[in-house]
SEKE-492155 format. One record per residue (C-alpha): y negated, x, z negated. Coordinates in steps of 0.05 Angstrom, whole numbers, padded with zeros to 5 digits, always signed. Layout:
N
YXZ;...
This chain:
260
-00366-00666-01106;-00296-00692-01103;-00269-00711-01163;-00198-00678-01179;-00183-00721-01248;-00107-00710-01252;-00127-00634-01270;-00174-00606-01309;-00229-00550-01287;-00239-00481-01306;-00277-00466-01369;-00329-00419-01368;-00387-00398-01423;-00437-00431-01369;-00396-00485-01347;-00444-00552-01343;-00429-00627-01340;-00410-00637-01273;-00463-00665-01223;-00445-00726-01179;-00481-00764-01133;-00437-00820-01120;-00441-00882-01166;-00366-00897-01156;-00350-00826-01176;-00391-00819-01231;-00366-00887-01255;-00293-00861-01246;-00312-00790-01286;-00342-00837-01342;-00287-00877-01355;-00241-00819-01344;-00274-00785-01403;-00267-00844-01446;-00203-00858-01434;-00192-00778-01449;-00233-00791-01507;-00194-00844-01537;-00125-00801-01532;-00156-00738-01568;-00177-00789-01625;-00110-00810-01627;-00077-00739-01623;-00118-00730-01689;-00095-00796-01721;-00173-00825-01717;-00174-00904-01707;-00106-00926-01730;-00133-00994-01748;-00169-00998-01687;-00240-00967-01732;-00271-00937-01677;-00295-00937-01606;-00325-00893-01549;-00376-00926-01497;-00393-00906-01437;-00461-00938-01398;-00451-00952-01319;-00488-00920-01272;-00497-00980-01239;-00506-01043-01285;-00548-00989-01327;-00553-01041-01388;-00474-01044-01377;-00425-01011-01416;-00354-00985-01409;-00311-00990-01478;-00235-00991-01493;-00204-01067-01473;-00198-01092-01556;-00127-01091-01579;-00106-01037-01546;-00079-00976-01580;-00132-00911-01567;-00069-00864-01544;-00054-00927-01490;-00122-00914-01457;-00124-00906-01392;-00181-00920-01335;-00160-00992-01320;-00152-01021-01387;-00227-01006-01403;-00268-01065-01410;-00348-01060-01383;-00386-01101-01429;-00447-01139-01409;-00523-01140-01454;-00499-01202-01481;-00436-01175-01507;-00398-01208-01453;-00337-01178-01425;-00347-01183-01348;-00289-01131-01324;-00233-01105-01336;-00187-01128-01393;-00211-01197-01433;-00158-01238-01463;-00159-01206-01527;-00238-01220-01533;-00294-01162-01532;-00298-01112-01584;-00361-01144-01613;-00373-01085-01667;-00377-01041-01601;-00428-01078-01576;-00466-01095-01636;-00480-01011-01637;-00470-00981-01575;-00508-01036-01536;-00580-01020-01584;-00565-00954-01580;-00557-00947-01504;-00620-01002-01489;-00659-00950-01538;-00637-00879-01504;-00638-00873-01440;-00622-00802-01440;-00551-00817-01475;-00492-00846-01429;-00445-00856-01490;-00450-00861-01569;-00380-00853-01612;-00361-00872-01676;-00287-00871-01709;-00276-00877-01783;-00252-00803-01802;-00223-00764-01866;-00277-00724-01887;-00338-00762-01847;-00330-00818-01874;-00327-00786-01954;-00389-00752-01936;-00432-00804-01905;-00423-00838-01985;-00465-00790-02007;-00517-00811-01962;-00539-00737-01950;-00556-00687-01895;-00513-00634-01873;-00532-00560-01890;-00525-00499-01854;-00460-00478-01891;-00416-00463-01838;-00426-00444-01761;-00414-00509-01733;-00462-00529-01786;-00524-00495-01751;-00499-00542-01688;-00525-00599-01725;-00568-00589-01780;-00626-00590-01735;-00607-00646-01694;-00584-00705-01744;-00610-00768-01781;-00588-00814-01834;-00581-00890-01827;-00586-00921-01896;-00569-00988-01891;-00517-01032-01921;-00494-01062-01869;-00420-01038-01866;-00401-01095-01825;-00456-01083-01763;-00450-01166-01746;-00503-01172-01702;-00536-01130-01644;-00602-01122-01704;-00562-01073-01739;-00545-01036-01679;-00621-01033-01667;-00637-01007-01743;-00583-00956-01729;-00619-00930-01664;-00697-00931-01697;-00662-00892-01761;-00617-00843-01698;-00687-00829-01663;-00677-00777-01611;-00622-00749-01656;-00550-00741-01631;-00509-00740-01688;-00527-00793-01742;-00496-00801-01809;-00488-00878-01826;-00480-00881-01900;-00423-00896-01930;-00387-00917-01861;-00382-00855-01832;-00412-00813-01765;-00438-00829-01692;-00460-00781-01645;-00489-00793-01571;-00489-00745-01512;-00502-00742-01435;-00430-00760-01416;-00376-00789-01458;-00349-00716-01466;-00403-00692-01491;-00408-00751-01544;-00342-00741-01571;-00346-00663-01575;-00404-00671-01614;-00365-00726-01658;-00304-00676-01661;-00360-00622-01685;-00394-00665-01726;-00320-00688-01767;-00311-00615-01775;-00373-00604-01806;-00365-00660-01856;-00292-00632-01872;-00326-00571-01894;-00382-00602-01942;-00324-00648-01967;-00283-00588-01986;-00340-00538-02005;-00388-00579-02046;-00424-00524-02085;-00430-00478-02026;-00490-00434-02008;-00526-00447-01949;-00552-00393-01900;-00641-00393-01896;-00664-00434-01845;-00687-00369-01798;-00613-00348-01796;-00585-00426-01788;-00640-00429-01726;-00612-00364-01693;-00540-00389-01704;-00574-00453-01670;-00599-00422-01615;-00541-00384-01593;-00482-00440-01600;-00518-00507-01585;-00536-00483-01506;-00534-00529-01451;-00479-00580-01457;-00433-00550-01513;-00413-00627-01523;-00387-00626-01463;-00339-00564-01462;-00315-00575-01547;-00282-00640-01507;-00260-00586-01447;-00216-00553-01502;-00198-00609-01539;-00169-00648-01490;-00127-00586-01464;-00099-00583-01521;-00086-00651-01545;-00088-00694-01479;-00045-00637-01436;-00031-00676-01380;-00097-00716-01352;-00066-00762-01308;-00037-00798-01357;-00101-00838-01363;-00103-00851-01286;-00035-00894-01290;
């Protein structure tokens, strides 16, 4: 496959996470997607204060991990000023004179060692995720994206706000199990998926999700036969994946702005 990342593909109700063989394309499509990632956080005014961050793992150094270079704005991303981020939290390319993100490591790193069927986890401090992770409860099936995720979420409990060390990043991944969207309470969400896209589609689902709960607290959910049907028929193949396709049409326009 050769990659064409200064325009986006068609989208398509089958269209899958693209295959490629190549380790230094695939590396290039991962950090393409974060950097893409980054910018549609920003379009939505996540991770102002720098609250947030999107990994990717490298498909070579496997225990490696692609993450925004620390003290850079998220709508400044671009492919080269990501910074891949060794097991020992150890920045060992890319940008590195403003020090590691070490809260990026502390979760991602556990969270990638753990799942090996995940190539990125994100996490962003959001309006309404946030609100709802202090109640320290699931989601219901109150809404259509609801039925997206009701069946595919955890809870972390601890108190750890402050995630110092790489042990709370491993309590959040026992507490995530083979989960993909996990509600860490009262700090807000983190979802993983098979490509960095898919990980913040999910996260951009997720947020939406929590908005409604926020705003609708005494609402009725749907039984659980009709929340599994809804289930069945919107979470197919990599629906991650293509929520990003749209979003970053519509907030990250021109894709080559993340290749300068």
């Amino acid at each position: 496959m050769a990659l064409s990342l200064d325009r986006y593909p068609g989208i398509t109700y089958d269209a899958e996470l693209p295959s490629v063989a190549d380790v230094d394309e695939l590396r290039l499509l991962r950090k393409w997607e974060v950097a893409i990632g980054y910018r549609i956080f920003a379009a939505m005014r996540w991770g102002q204060m720098g609250d947030g961050h999107i990994s990717a793992r490298d498909p070579e150094l496997t225990d490696h991990f692609w993450v925004l270079g620390y003290g850079i704005r998220f709508a400044d991303a671009t492919i080269d000023n990501l910074t891949l981020v060794g097991p020992d939290g150890r920045g060992v390319a890319g940008p590195t004179e403003n020090g590691v993100n070490f809260a990026a490591h502390h979760i991602h790193w556990p969270i990638l060692d753990a799942r090996p069927d995940l190539v990125s986890a994100a996490h962003v401090h959001t309006p309404f995720g946030t609100p709802w992770a202090a109640n320290v409860e699931p989601f219901r099936p109150i809404s259509q994206e609801s039925c997206m995720v009701v069946f595919d979420q955890s809870i972390y409990r601890g108190e750890d706000l402050e995630v110092i060390s790489t042990g709370g990043g491993e309590a959040i991944a026992r507490a995530m199990g083979d989960t993909r969207v996990c509600i860490l309470a009262n700090h807000g969400l983190l979802t993983g998926g098979r490509s960095p896209g898919d990980a913040v589609g999910r996260f951009v689902t997720a947020e939406r999700v929590a908005e409604v709960h926020v705003k609708a607290p005494d609402a009725e959910p749907i039984s659980e036969e009709a929340a599994k049907e809804a289930d069945a028929s919107l979470n197919t193949g990599d629906v991650g994946w293509r929520v990003f396709q749209w979003l970053a049409r519509d907030l990250v326009p021109d894709p080559s702005v993340v290749l300068i």
